[in-house]
ROROKOL-727441 format. One record per residue (C-alpha): y negated, x negated, z negated; residue in three letters. Coordinates in steps of 0.05 Angstrom, whole numbers, padded with zeros to 5 digits, always signed. Layout:
BEGIN
YXZALA;...
END
This chain:
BEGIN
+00000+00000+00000UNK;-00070-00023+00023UNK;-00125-00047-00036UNK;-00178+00012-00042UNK;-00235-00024-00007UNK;-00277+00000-00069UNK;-00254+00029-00130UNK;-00273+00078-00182UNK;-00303+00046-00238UNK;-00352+00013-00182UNK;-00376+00083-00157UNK;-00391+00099-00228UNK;-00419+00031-00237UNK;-00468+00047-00173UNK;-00484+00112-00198UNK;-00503+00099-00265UNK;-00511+00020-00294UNK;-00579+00012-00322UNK;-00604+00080-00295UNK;-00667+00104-00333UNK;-00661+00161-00380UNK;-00717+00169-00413UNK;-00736+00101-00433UNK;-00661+00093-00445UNK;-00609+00050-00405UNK;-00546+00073-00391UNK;-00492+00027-00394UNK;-00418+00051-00357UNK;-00362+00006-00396UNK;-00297+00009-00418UNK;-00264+00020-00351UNK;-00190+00037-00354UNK;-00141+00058-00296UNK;-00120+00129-00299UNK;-00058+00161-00267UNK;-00067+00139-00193UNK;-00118+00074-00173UNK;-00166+00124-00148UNK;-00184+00158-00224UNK;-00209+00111-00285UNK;-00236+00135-00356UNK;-00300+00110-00372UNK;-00356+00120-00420UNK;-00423+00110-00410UNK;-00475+00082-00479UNK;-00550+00084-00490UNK;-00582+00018-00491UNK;-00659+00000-00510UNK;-00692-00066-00520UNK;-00626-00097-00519UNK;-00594-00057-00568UNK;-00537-00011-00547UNK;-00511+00051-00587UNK;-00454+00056-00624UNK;-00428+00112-00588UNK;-00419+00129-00524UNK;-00449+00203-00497UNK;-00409+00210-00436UNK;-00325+00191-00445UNK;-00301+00216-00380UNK;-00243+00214-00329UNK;-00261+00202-00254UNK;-00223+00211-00182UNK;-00262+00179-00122UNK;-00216+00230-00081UNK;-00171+00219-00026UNK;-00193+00234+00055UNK;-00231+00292+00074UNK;-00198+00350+00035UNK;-00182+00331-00036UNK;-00255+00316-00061UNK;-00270+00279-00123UNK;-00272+00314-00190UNK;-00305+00286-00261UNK;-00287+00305-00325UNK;-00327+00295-00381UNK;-00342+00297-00456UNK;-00416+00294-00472UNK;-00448+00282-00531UNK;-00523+00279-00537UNK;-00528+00244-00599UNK;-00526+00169-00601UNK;-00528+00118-00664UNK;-00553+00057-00657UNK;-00537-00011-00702UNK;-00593-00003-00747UNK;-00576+00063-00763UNK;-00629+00102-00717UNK;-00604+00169-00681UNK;-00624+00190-00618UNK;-00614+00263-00583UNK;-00615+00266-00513UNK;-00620+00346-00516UNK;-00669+00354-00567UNK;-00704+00300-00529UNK;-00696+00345-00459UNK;-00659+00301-00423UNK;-00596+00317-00416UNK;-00614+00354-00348UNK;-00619+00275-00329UNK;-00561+00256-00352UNK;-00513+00309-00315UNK;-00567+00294-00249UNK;-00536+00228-00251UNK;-00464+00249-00252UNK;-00475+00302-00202UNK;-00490+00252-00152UNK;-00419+00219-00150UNK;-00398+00291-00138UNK;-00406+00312-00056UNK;-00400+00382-00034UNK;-00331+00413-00047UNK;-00325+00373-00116UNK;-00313+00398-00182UNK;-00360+00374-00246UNK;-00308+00395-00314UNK;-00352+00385-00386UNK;-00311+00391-00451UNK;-00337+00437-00496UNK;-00278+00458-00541UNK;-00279+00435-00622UNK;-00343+00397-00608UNK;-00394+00399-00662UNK;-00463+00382-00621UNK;-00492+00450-00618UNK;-00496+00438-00542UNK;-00427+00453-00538UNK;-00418+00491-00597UNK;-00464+00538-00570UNK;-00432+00549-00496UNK;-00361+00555-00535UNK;-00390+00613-00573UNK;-00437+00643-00506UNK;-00375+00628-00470UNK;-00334+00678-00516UNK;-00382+00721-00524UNK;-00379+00743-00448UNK;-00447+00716-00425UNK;-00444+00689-00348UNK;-00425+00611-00353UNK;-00498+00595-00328UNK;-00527+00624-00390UNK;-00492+00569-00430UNK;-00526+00508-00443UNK;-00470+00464-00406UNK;-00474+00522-00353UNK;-00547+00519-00345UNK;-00550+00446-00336UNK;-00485+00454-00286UNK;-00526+00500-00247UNK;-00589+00451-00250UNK;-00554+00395-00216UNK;-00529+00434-00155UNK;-00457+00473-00177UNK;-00445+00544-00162UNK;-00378+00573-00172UNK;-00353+00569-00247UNK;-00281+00564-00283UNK;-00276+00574-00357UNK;-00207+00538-00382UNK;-00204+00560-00444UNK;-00137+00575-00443UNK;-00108+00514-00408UNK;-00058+00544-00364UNK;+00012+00497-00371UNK;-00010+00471-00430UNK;-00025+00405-00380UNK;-00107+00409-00366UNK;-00131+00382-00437UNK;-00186+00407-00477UNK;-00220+00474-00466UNK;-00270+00460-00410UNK;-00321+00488-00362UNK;-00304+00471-00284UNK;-00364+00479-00238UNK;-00358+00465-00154UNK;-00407+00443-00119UNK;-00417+00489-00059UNK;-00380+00453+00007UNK;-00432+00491+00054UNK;-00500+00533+00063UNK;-00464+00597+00076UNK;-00424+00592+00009UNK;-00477+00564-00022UNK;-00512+00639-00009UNK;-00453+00669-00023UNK;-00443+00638-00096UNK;-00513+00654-00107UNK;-00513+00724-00086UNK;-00458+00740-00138UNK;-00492+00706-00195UNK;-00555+00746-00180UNK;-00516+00803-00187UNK;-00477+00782-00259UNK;-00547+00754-00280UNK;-00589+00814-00263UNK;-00522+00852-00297UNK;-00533+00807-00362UNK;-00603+00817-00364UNK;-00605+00890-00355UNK;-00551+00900-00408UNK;-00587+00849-00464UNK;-00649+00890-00455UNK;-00622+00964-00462UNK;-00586+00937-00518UNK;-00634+00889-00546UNK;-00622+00815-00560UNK;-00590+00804-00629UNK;-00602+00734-00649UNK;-00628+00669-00629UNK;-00574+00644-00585UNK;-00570+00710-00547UNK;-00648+00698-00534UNK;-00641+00632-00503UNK;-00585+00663-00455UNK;-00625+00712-00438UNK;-00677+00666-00414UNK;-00631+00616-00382UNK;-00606+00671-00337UNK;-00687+00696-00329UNK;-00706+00629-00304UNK;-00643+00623-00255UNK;-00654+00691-00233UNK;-00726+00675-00219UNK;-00710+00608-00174UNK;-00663+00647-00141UNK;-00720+00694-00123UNK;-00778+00638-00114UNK;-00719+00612-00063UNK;-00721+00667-00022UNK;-00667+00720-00004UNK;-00592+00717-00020UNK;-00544+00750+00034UNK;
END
């Protein structure tokens, strides 16, 4: 079998080493071959003034794909909050940057791909809160991981929170980017209609607490690019 001519961990290394995020670096490491030579895990630290954190906020799992049909996937656990060695913390949500961060990922992911973030059993409200939105019934873009999914260019949404086989891992939410304009329309058509659904409902019933409140205008400021972006067919 021929050598890949480039490999994983250098896509992710071209996507992402030393990338700005908000006055932070981000540094890919810890590269590891998953189960074929085209997947490796990886996570990705913060770095600043030549310290770098403790933890990572991305640990993920990516496939560079294989030809034209089987396009490349990432999976990923993110967490926002990073520690650094003298003890400071730093949260790339509160800080409103996390739209960044998932920007940056996006772009190893071409049209056809699949972006998968972890948000079972993890304690950053960022996930905590799309587990709970999540089984609550609100639309996946209403969630924070959902919202930021939508941000960075994915349409059509899988919730595994059931993994089916027992084989997929954690519970996660899947998001594909569209592979063309006309789907593109399509996916956006029918979350106009499941937003416009959500919103109608929250109002007639009124919007019980905080977290319903910021779904409710997650899925108002979608539904209002959708609009400023002219007609869905």
């Amino acid at each position: 079998m021929a050598a890949l001519m480039e490999k994983p961990a250098d896509i992710i290394a071209a996507a992402c080493a030393r990338r700005d995020v908000g006055g932070f670096l981000l540094e890919p490491r810890d590269f590891r071959g998953g189960r074929t030579e085209r997947e490796t895990y990886f996570n990705i630290f913060l770095s600043r003034d030549g310290a770098l954190s403790r933890n990572p906020v991305v640990q993920g799992l990516f496939f560079m794909g294989r030809g034209e049909y089987i396009k490349p996937w990432i999976e990923f656990r993110y967490d926002p909050l990073a520690t650094f060695p003298d003890g400071r913390e730093v949260d790339l949500d509160e800080l409103g940057l996390t739209g960044e961060v998932f920007s940056l990922l996006g772009v190893l992911i071409p049209p056809g791909g699949s972006m998968m973030v972890i948000y079972g059993a993890e304690a950053h409200p960022f996930s905590a809160e799309t587990e709970r939105g999540l089984k609550r019934n609100f639309p996946p873009q209403a969630t924070p991981i959902g919202y930021r999914l939508w941000e960075a260019g994915f349409r059509w949404y899988k919730d595994w929170y059931f993994p089916e086989g027992w084989l997929e891992g954690a519970m996660k939410l899947q998001a594909t980017r569209p592979l063309d304009e006309s789907i593109r329309l399509l996916r956006e058509a029918q979350a106009r209609k499941e937003l416009e659904e959500f919103v109608s409902g929250m109002r007639q019933r009124g919007v019980p607490d905080p977290e319903a409140r910021r779904a409710l205008a997650r899925a108002e400021e979608i539904l209002s690019s959708l609009v400023s972006d002219g007609p869905s067919y």
